[in-house]
C-alpha positions as CSV (number, residue, x, y, z in Angstrom):
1,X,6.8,-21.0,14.8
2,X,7.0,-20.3,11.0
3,X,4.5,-18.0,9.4
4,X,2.5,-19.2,6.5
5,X,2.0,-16.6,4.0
6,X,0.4,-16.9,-0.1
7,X,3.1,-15.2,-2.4
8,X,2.2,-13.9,-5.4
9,X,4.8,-12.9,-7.5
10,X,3.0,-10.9,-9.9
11,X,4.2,-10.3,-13.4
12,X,6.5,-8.1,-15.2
13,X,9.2,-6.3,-12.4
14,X,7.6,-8.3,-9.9
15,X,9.3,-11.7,-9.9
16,X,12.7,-9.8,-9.4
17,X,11.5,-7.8,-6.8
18,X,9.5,-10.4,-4.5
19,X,13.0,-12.2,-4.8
20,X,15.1,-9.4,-3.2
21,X,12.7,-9.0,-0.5
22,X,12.9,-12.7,0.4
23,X,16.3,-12.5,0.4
24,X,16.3,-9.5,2.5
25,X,13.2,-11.6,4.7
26,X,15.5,-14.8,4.9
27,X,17.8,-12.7,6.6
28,X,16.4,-11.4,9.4
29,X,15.6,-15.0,11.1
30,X,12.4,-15.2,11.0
31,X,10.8,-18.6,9.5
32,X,8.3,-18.7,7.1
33,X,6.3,-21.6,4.6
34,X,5.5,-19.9,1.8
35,X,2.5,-20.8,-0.9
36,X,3.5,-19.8,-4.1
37,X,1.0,-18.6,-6.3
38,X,2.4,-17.9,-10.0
39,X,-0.7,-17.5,-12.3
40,X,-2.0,-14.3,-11.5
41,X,-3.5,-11.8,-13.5
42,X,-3.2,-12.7,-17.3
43,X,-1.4,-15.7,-16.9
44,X,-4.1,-16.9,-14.8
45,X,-6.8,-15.5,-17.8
46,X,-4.4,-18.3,-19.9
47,X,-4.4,-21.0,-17.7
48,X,-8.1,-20.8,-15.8
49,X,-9.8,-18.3,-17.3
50,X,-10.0,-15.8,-15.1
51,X,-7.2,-13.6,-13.4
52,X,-8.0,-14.2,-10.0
53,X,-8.7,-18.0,-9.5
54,X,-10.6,-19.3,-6.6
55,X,-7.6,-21.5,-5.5
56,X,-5.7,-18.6,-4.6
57,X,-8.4,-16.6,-2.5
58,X,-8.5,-20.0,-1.1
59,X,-5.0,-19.5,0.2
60,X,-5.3,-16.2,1.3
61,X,-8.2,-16.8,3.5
62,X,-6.5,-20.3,5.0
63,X,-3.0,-18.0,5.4
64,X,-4.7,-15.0,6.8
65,X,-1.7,-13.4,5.2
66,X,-0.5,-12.4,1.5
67,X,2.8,-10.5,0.0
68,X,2.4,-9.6,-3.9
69,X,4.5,-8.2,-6.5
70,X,2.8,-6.1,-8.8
71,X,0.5,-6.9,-11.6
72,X,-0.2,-5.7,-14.8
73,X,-3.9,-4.3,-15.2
74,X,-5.1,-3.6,-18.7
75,X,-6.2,0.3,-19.4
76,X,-9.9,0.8,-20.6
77,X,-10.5,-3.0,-21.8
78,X,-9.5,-6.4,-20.3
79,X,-9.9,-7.9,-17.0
80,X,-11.1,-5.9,-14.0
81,X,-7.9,-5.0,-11.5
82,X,-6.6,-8.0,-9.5
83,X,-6.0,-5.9,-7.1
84,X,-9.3,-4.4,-6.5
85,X,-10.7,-8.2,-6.5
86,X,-8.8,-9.1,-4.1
87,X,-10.1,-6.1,-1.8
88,X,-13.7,-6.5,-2.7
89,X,-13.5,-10.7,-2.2
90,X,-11.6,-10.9,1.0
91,X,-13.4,-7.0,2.4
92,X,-9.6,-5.3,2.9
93,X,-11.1,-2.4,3.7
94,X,-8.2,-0.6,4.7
95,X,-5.5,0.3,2.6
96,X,-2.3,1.8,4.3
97,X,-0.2,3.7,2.6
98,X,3.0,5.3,4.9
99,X,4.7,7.7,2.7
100,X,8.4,8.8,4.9
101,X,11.5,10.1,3.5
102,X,14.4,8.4,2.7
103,X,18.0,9.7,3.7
104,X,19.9,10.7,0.5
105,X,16.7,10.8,-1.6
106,X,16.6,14.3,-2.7
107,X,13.0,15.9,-2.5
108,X,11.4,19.4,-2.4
109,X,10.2,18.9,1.6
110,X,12.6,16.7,4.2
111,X,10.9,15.3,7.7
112,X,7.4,14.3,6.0
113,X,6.2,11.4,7.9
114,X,2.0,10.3,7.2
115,X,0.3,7.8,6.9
116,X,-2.7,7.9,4.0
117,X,-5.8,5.5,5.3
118,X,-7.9,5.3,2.2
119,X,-11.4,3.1,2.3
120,X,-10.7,0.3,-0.2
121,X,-14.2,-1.6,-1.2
122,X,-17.0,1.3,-2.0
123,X,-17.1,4.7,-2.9
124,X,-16.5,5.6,-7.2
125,X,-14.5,2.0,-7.1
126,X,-17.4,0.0,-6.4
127,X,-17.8,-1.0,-9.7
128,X,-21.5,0.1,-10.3
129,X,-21.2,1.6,-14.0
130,X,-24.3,1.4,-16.6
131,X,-24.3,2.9,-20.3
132,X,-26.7,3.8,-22.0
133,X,-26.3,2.9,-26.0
134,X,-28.9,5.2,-27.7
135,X,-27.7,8.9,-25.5
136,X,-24.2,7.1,-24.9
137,X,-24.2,8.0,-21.6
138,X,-22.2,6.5,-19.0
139,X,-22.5,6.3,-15.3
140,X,-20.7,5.6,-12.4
141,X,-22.1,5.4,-9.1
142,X,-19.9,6.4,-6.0
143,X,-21.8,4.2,-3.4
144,X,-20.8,5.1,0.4
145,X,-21.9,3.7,3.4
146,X,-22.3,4.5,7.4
147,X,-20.3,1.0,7.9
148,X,-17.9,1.4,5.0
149,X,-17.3,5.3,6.8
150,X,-17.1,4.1,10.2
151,X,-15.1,1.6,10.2
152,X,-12.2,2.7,7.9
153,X,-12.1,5.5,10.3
154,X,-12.1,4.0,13.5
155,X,-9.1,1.8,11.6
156,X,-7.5,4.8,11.1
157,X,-7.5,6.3,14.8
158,X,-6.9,2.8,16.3
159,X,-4.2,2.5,14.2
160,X,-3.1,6.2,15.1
161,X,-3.7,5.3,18.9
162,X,-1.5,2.4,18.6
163,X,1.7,3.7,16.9
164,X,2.1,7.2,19.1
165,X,0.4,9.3,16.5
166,X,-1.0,12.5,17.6
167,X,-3.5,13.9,14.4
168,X,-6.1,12.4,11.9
169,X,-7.2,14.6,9.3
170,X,-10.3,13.4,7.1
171,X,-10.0,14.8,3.4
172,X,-13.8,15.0,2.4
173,X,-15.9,17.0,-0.6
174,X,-18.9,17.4,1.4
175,X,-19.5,21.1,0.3
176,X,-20.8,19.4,-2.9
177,X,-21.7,15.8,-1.6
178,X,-23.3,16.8,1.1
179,X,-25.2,13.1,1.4
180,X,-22.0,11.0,0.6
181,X,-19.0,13.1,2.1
182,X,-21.0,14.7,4.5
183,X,-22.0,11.3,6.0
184,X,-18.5,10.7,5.9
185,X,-17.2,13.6,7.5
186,X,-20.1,13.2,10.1
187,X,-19.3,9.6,10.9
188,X,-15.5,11.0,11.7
189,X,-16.5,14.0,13.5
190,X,-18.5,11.2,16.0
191,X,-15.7,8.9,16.3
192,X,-13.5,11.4,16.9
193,X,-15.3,12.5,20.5
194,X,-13.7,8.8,21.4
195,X,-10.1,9.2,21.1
196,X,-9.8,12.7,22.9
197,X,-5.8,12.3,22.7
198,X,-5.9,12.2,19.2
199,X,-6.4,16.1,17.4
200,X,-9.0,15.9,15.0
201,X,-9.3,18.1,11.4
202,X,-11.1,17.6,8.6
203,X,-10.1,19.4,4.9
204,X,-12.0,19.5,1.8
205,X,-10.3,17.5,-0.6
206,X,-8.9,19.9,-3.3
207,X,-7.9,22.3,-0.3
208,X,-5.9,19.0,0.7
209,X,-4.0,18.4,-2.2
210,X,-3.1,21.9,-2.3
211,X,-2.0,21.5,1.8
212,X,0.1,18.4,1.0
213,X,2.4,20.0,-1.4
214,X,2.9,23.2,0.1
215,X,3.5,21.9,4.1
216,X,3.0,18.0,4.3
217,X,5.4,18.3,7.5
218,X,2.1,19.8,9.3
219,X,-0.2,16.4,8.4
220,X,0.3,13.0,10.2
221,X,-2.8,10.5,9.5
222,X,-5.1,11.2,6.7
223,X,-8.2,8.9,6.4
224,X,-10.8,9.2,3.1
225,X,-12.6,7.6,0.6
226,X,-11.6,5.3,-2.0
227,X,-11.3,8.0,-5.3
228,X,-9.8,10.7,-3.3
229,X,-7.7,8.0,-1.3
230,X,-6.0,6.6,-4.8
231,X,-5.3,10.1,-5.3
232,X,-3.7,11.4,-2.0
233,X,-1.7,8.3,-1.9
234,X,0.3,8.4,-5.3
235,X,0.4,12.6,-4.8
236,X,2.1,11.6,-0.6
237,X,4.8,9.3,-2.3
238,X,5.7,11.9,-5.1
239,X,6.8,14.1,-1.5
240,X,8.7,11.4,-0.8
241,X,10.6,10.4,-3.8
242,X,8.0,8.0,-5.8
243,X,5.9,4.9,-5.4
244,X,9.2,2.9,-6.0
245,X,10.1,3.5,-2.4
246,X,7.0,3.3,-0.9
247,X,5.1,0.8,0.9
248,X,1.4,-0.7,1.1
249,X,-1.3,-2.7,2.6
250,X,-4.5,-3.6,2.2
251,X,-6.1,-5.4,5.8
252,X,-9.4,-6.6,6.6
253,X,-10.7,-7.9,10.1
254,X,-9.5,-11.2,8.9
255,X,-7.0,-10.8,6.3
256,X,-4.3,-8.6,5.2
257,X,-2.2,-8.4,2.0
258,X,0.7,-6.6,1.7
259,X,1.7,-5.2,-1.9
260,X,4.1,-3.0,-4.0
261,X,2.0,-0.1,-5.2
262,X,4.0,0.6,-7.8
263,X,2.8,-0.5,-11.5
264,X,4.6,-3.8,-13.2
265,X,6.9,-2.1,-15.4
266,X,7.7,-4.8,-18.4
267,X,9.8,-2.3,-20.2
268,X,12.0,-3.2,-17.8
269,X,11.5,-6.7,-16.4
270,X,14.1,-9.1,-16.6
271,X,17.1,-6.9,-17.0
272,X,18.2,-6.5,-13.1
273,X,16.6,-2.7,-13.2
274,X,14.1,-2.7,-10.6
275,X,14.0,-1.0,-7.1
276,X,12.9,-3.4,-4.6
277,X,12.7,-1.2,-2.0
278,X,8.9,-0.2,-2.3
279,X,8.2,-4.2,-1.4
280,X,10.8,-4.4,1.2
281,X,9.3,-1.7,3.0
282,X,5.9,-2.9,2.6
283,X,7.1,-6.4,3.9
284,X,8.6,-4.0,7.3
285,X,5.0,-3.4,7.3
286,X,4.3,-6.9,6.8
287,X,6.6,-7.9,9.7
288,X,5.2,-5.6,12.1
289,X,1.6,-6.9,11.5
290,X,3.1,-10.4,12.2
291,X,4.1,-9.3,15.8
292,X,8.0,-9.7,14.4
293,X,9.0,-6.2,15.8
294,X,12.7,-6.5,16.2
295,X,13.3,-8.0,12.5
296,X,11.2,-4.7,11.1
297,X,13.2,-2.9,13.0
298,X,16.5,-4.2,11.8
299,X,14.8,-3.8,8.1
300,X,14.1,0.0,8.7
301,X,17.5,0.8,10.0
302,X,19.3,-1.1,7.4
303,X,17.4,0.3,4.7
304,X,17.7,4.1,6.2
305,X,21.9,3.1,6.0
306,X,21.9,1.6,3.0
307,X,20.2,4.7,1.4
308,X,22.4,7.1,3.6
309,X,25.5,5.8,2.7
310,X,24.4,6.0,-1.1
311,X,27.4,3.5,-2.5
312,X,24.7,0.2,-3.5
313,X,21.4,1.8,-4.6
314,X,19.7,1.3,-8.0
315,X,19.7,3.4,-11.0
316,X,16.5,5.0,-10.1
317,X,18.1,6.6,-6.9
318,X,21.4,8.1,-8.3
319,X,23.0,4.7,-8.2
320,X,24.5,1.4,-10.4
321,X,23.7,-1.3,-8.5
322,X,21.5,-4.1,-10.3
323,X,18.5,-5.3,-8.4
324,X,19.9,-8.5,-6.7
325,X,23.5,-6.4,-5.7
326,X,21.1,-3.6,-3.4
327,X,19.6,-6.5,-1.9
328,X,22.4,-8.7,-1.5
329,X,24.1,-5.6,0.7
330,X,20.4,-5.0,2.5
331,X,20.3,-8.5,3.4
332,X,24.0,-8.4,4.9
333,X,23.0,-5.3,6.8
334,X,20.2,-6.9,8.1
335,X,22.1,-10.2,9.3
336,X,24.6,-8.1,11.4
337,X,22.1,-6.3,13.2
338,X,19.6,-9.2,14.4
339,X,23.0,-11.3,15.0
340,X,24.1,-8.4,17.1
């Protein structure tokens, strides 16, 4: 049975890169119907006026499923973040964020393998901001609650449980927030007692940043808030070679879409640059939550030999293939190995 899934291209890089992956997709067997959504973000502003029509949630939430390019999010004026729309509309509470080495990617620390699980609708992103025009002051509110807490980390040691994970680590400030991260770190502290095969730590957050790049071979699962979640995330993948290689998710209790966290790069677009590989892992990611294990698997291994060998990577990784040539020789990797 095919899987329906929305595509969203995205702008800038992202057209090029959504077409590797579903060439590298295409490959592995497994069917798919895909609904095509192209305005997104300022194109949609041009067409609809808005960047995240209602036609497109629409799809999502008939599809259950998404897989997006990246899109381009204005700094400091502009549309709110597509991205965190989508979150906040369709309550993807959980963004995923596996950040794993790749062989022949030269970094400072080999053998890091974790997971960051950051809490994707509330905390400092929740958008509750007021100014005041005669002090010109500005405030942000970083709203956290019991539910928002508890269930991002139960996600997190469910998720844990279910892929042979040993250790969740909750990164938390509640030496100063003692109301917001201390109801945090007390909500994981409870929910730990249920999953006694998991070890359980907690770090305060500056301590953790300072942890993850000095031994991030010793940390596994890290759950948090949102802020310190954006954070930890883009500071994991710079361990493991940069958010061009690395994948995402955002998943709800009903809907999950799987993105490219890297940004949309139009410097570049067009000219057969671009590393796909941060969207072909994340649609590994996509396959597994699909149930289509043996095709993930044949992704991950062909990818880890593509990389080891070294002869048809991109610029960005040492080598001189264009975007279309690494995923031509992914996709043929991945053929043999379901065919085999």
């Amino acid at each position: 049975m095919a899987h329906h899934i929305t595509l969203l291209p995205g702008d800038g890089i992202g057209p090029e890169v959504v077409e590797a992956t579903l060439l590298v997709l295409d490959a592995t067997g497994v069917a798919f119907v895909w609904d095509r959504q192209e305005e997104v973000g300022q194109a949609a502003v041009e067409k609809y006026g808005e960047p995240l029509p209602g036609h497109i949630l629409d799809s999502i939430r008939e599809n259950k499923t998404a897989l997006k390019g990246p899109i381009t999010t204005p700094v400091g004026k502009g549309f709110r973040s597509v991205n965190v729309s989508l979150r906040q509309h369709l309550d993807l509470y959980a963004n995923v964020r596996p950040c794993s080495n790749l062989p022949g990617i030269e970094t400072p620390f080999p053998d890091v393998d974790l997971i960051i699980f950051r809490e994707n609708t509330e905390g400092l992103y929740s958008g509750i901001e007021n100014y005041d025009p005669r002090l010109e002051i500005a405030d942000s509110i970083a709203r956290i609650t019991r539910k928002g807490s508890e269930r991002i980390i139960r996600f997190c040691f469910e998720y844990a449980r279910r892929q042979g994970r040993n250790m969740v680590t909750l990164a938390h400030k509640a030496n100063i927030l003692k109301q917001s991260s201390g109801m945090f770190l007390h909500e994981g502290q409870k929910i730990a007692e249920e999953f006694p095969d998991i070890t359980f730590n907690d770090r305060i957050i500056d301590n953790m940043c300072m942890q993850l790049v000095m031994y991030p071979q010793r940390y596994d699962c890290i759950v948090t808030t949102n802020l310190f979640g954006d954070l930890l995330s883009d500071l994991a993948a710079g361990l493991v070679g940069g958010l061009g290689v690395v994948s995402g998710a955002n998943i709800g209790d009903e809907y999950a879409v799987f993105e490219a966290v890297h940004g949309s790069a139009p410097d570049i677009a067009g000219q057969g640059k671009a590393n796909p590989t941060a969207l072909i892992r994340t649609a590994e990611m996509m396959l597994r939550h699909l149930g289509e294990m043996n095709a993930a698997d044949a992704i991950r291994k062909a990818l880890r030999d593509i990389y080891s060998e070294g002869q048809t990577l991109t610029a960005d990784v040492g080598g001189q293939a264009h975007t279309m040539e690494f995923a031509d020789a992914l996709a043929k990797r991945v053929d043999t190995l379901v065919s085999a």
